[in-house]
C-alpha positions in Angstrom: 0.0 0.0 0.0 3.1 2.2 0.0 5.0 3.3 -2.6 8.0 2.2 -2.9 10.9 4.0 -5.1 14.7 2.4 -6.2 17.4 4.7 -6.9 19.7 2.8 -9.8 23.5 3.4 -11.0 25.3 1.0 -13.5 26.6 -2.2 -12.2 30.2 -3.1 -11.0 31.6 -6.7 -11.7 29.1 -9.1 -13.7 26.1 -7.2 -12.3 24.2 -5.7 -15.1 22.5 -2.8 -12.5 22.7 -1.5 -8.8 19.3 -0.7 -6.4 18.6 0.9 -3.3 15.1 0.2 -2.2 13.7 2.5 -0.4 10.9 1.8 1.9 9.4 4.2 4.1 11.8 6.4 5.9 15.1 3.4 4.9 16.4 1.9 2.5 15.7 -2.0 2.4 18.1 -4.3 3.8 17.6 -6.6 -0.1 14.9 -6.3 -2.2 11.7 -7.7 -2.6 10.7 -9.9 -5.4 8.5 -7.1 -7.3 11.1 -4.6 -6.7 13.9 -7.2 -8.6 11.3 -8.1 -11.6 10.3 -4.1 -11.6 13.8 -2.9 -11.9 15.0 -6.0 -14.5 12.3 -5.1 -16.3 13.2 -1.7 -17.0 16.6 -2.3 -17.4 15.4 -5.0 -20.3 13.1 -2.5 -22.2 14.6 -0.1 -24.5 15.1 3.2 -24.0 14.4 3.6 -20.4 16.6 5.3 -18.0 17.7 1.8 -16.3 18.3 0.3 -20.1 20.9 3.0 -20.9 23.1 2.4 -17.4 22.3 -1.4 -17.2 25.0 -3.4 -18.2 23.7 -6.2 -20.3 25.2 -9.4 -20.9 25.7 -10.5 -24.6 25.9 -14.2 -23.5 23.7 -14.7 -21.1 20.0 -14.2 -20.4 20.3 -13.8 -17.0 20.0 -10.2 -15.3 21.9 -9.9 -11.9 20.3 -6.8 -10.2 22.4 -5.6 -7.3 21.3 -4.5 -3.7 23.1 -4.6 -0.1 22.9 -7.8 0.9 24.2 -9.4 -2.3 22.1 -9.9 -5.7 18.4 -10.9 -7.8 19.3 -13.1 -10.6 16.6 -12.6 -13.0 15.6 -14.4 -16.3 12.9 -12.5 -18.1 11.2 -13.0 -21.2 10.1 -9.4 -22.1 7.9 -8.5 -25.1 6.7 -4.7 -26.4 3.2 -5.6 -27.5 1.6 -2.7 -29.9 3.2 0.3 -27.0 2.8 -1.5 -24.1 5.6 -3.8 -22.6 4.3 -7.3 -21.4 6.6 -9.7 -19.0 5.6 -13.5 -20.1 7.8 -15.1 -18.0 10.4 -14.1 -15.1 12.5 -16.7 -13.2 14.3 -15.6 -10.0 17.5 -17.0 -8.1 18.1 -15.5 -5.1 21.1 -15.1 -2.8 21.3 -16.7 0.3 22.5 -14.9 4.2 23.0 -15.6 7.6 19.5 -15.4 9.1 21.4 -16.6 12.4 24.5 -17.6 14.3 24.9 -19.2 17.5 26.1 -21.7 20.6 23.9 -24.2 22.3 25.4 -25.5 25.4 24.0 -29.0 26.6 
């Protein structure tokens, strides 16, 4: 019910863009699944402001969108459909973190 925005800059390494999520008030820790596809999906259209930064592979479908904690791979299958851009198919890998660390004494 909130809106959330991404701020974007070309990707470092063999990520093809960088996000910041912002979510009220902080920026997200990740990002969330529709924030991945959302900013993927830009970056796979033409002529958008994430298309001319994002740094497309040549060889490989896959679209590594970068946040903090790591990165969204993302394969899309994009079409422009008379104007209007239409997203058939997207298939996600996600990094994996620490979600906890600790001693149990018996």
């Amino acid at each position: 019910t909130v809106p959330k925005m991404s701020l974007l800059s070309p990707g470092e390494g063999d990520l093809a863009i960088n996000t910041r999520t912002l979510i009220p008030r902080v920026v997200h820790e990740s990002i969330g699944v529709l924030g991945a596809v959302s900013v993927a999906t830009a970056a796979a259209v033409s002529n958008t402001v994430a298309s001319k930064m994002a740094r497309m592979s040549e060889q490989s479908s896959l679209i590594k969108v970068g946040h903090p904690a790591g990165f969204f791979g993302l394969d899309l299958e994009v079409e422009e459909i008379q104007g209007e851009v239409v997203v058939k198919k997207s298939t996600l890998v996600r990094t994996a973190r620490v979600l906890m660390r600790g001693e149990i004494y018996i």
